[in-house]
C-alpha positions in Angstrom: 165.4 18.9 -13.7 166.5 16.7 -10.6 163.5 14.6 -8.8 163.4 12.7 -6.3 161.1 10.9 -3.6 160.4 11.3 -0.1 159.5 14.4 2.2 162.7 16.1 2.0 164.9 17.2 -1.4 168.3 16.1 -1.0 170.6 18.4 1.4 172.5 20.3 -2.0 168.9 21.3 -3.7 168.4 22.6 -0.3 170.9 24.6 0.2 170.4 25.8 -3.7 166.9 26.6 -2.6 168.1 29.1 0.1 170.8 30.6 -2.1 168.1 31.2 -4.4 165.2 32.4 -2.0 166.3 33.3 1.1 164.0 31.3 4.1 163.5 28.5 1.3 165.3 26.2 3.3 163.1 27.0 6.7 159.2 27.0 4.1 160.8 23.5 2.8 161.5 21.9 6.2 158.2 23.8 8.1 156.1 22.1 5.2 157.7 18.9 5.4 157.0 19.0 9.2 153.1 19.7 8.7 152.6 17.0 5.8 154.2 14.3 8.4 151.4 15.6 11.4 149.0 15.5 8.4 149.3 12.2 7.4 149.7 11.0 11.1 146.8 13.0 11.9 144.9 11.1 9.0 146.2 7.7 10.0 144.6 8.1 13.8 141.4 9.0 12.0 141.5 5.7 10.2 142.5 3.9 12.8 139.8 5.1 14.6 137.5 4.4 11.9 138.5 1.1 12.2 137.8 0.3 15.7 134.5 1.7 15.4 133.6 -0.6 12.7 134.8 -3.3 14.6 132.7 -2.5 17.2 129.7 -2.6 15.3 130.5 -5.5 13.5 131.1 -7.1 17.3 127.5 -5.5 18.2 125.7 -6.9 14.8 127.1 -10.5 15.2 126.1 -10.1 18.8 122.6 -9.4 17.8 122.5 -11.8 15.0 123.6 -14.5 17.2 120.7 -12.9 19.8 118.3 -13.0 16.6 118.8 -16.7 16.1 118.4 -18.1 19.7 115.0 -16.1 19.9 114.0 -17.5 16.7 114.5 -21.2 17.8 113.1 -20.6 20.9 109.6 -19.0 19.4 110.0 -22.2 16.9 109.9 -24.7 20.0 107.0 -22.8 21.8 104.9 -22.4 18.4 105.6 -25.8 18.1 104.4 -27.0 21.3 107.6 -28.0 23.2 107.8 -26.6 26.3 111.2 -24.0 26.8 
């Protein structure tokens, strides 16, 4: 039994493919073909995963930081300063 690693089998278990099975060759390369748009398809989606949790993480230190201001500000009026 040969293995190897990558998309693609090497160029001779190819061709022994389509001896073998005629249209092998063609199924072998078409599915190699949709696993690469797969995984780039699935690599966007991360990517845009990502950038939406930045985003909130932007908004939540932005509101955090908002959160703290307000609460210094109520501390000076509660304790009598004037703002």
């Amino acid at each position: 039994m040969q293995q190897w690693s990558g998309p693609l089998p090497p160029p001779e278990a190819i061709e022994r493919y389509e001896v073998a099975v005629s249209g092998a060759a063609r199924a072998i390369l078409e599915m190699a073909v949709k696993n690469n748009e797969n995984r780039i398809s699935l690599e966007q989606r991360e990517m845009s995963i990502r950038e939406g949790e930045l985003v909130l993480d932007q908004r939540d230190m932005g509101i955090r930081e908002f959160s703290e201001k307000l609460g210094l500000v109520l501390t000076c009026i509660n304790r009598g300063y004037s703002v």
